[in-house]
C-alpha positions as CSV (number, residue, x, y, z in Angstrom):
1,X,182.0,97.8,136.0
2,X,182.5,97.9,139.7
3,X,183.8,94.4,140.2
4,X,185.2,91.4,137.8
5,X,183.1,89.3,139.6
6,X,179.7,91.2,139.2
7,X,179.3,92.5,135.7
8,X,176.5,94.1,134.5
9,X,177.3,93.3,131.1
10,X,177.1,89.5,130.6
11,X,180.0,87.6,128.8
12,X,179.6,85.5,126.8
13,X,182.5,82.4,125.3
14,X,183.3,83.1,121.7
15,X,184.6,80.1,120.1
16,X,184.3,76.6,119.2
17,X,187.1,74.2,120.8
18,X,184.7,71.8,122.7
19,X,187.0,71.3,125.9
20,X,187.7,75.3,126.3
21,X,183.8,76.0,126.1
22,X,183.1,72.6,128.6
23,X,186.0,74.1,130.8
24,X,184.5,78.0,130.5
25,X,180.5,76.2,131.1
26,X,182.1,76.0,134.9
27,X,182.9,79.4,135.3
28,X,179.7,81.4,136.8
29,X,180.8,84.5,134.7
30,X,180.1,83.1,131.5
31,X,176.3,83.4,130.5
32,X,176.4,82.5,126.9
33,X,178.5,80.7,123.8
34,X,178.8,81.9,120.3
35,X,179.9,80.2,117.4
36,X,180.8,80.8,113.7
37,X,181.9,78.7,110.5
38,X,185.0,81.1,110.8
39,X,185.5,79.8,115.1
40,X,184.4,76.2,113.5
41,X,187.0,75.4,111.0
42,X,189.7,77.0,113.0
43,X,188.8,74.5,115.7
44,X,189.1,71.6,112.8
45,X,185.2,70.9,112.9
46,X,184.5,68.8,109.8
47,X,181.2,67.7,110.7
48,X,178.5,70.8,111.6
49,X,175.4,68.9,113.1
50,X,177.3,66.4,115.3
51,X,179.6,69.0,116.9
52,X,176.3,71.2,117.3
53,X,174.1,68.6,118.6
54,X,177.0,67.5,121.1
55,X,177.8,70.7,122.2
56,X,174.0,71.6,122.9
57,X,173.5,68.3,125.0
58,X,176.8,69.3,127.1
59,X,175.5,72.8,128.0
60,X,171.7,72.8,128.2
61,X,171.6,75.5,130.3
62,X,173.2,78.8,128.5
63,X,172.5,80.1,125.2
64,X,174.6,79.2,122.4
65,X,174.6,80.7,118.9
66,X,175.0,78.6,115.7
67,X,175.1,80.4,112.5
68,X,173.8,79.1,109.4
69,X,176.3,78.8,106.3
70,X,174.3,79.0,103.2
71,X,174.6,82.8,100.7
72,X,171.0,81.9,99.6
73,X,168.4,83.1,101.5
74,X,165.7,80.1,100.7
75,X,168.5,78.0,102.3
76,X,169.4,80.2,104.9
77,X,166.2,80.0,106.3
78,X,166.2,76.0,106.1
79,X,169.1,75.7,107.5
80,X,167.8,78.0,110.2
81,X,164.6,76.3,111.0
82,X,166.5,73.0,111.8
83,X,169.4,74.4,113.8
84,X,166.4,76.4,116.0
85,X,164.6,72.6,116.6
86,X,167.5,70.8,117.8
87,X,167.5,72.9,121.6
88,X,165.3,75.6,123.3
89,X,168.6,77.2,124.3
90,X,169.7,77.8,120.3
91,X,169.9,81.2,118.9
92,X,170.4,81.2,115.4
93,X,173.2,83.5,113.5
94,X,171.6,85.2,110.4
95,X,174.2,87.4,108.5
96,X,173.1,90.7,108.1
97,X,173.6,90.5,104.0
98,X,174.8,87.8,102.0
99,X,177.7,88.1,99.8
100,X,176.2,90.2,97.5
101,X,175.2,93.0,99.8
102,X,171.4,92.2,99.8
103,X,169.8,93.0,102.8
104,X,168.8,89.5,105.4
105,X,165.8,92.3,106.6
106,X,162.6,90.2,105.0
107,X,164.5,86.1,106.0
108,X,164.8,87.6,110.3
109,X,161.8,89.2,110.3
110,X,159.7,85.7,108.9
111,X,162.2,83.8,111.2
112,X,161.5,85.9,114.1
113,X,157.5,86.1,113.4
114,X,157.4,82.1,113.2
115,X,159.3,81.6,117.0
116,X,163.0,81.7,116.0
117,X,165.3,83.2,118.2
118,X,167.7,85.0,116.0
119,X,170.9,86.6,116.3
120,X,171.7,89.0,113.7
121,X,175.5,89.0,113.1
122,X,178.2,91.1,111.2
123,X,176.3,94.4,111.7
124,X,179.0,97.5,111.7
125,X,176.5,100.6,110.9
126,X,173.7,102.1,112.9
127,X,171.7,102.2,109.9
128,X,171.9,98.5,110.0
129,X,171.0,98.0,113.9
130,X,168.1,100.6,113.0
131,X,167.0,98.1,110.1
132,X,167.5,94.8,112.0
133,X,166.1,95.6,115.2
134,X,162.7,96.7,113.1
135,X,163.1,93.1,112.1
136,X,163.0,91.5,115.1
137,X,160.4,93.8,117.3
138,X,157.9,92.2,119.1
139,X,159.0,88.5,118.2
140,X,160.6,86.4,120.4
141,X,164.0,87.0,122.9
142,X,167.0,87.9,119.9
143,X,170.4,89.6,119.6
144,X,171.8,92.3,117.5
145,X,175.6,91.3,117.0
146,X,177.6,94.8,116.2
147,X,181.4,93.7,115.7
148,X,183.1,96.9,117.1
149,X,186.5,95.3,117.2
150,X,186.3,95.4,113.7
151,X,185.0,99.2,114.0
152,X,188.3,99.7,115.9
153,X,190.1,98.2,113.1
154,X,189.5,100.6,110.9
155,X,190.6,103.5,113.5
156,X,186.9,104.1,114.2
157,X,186.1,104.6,118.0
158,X,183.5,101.9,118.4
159,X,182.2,103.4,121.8
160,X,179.8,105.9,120.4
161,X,178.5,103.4,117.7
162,X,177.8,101.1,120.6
163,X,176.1,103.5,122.6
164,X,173.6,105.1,120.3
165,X,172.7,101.4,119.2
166,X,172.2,100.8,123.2
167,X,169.7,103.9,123.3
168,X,168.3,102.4,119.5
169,X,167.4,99.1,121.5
170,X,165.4,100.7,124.7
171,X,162.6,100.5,122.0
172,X,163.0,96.9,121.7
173,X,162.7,95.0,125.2
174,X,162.9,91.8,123.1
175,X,166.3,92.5,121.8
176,X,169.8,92.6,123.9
177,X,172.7,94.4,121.8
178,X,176.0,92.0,121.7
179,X,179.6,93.9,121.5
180,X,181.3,91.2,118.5
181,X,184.7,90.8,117.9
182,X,186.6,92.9,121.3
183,X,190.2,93.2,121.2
184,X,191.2,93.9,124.4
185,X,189.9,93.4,128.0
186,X,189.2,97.0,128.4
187,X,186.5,96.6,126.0
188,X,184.5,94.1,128.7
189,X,184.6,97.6,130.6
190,X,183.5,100.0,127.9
191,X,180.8,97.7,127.0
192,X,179.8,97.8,130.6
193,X,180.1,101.3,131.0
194,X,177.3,102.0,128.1
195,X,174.9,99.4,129.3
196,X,175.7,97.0,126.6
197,X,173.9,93.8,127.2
198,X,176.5,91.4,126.1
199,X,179.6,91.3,125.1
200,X,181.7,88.3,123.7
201,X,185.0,87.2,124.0
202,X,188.0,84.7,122.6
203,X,189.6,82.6,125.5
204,X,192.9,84.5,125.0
205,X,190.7,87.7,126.4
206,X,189.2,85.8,129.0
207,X,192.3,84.7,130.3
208,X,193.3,88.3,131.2
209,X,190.5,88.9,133.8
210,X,193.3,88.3,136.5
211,X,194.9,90.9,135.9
212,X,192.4,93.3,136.6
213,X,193.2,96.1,138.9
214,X,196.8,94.1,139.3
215,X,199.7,96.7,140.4
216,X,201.1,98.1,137.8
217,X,204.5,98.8,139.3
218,X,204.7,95.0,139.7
219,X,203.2,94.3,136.4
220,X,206.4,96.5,134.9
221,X,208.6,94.4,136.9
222,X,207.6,91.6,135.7
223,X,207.6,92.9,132.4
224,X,211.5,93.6,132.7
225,X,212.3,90.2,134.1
226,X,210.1,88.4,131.4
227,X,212.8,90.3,128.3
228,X,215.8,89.7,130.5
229,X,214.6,85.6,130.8
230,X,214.2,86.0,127.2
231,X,217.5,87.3,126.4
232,X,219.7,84.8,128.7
233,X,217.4,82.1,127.6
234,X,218.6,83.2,123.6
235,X,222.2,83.6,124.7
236,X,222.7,86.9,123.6
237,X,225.7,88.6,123.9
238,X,227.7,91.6,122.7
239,X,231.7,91.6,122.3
């Protein structure tokens, strides 16, 4: 990643606060949204459709992933096939098992074969990219959503995961590979650096982009002046 402001890996807006994703629509960086129920209730959605519906007519123009809500499979794929009709610019969220474990393999390939643009989520194995990406080969444009923060937070380095399922994908032009879940800005840059397609990312990550390349003698200084504000502004003192 040569510059902040010419990525090769695109960035996409994870969340679902409608003024922060209106306010990050204006910023030429971000190419994409993604959603989840998780994102939705934090954001106090009560009411799925209308906040989807709204938030599609606002941004027309970027892809936006909506993930469907049902552990049934038979309603998964309802639910899917009306979130798909309300924009050309929807990809839908398909789980990569329910709750029970069972495999969403058979419900993305139909969903895929039939026009759906699908974006698998919650994927943390290679075995399970391997399995998904059969899926989806062939069909139409779709996204493979591997949550490597979540790699990292079992003390797993997410890096090589990501970059064999980048080599996995070369078979599959159809397919782009999303880093999920990052924890830090230096992920934008390790995702970049293995050719990942997409990467997502929480407005608190975003917000760091500024400091790239900033001096880090500086940054310590401010560092030092931000505990010693802290500690007059908490009256501290020792007798």
């Amino acid at each position: 990643m040569t510059s902040v402001s010419t990525p090769k890996v695109k960035l996409f807006a994870d969340g679902a606060d409608r003024a922060a994703m209106l306010e990050m629509r204006r910023d030429p960086l971000i190419r994409g949204f993604t959603t989840n129920p998780t994102l939705m209730r934090k954001a106090g959605v009560s009411d799925y459709e209308a906040f989807a519906r709204d938030i599609l007519r606002a941004i027309p123009d970027r892809p936006i992933s909506l993930e469907v809500f049902s552990d049934d499979f038979e309603e998964m794929e309802r639910q899917a096939r009306r979130i798909a009709a309300w924009a050309d610019n929807v990809y839908v969220k398909i789980p990569v098992t329910n709750t029970l474990g069972e495999s969403s393999g058979e419900l993305v390939r139909a969903l895929a074969r039939s026009g759906v643009k699908v974006n698998v989520t919650a994927l943390l194995s290679l075995d399970q990219v391997r399995d998904m990406s059969a899926a989806l080969a062939g069909g139409p444009p779709a996204c493979i959503s591997v949550f490597a923060g979540r790699v990292a937070d079992t003390g797993r380095d997410p890096v090589p995961l990501m970059a064999a399922a980048v080599e996995l994908l070369r078979l599959h032009p159809n397919i782009e590979l999303i880093w999920a879940s990052p924890r830090e800005l230096l992920n934008i840059f390790q995702a970049d650096a293995i050719g990942c397609h997409i990467i997502t990312a929480t407005s608190a990550i975003l917000a760091k982009l500024h400091l790239v390349d900033k001096d880090l003698h500086e940054y310590s200084i401010e560092t030092v002046k931000m505990f010693r504000e802290d500690a007059l502004k908490a009256g501290f003192t020792l007798s």
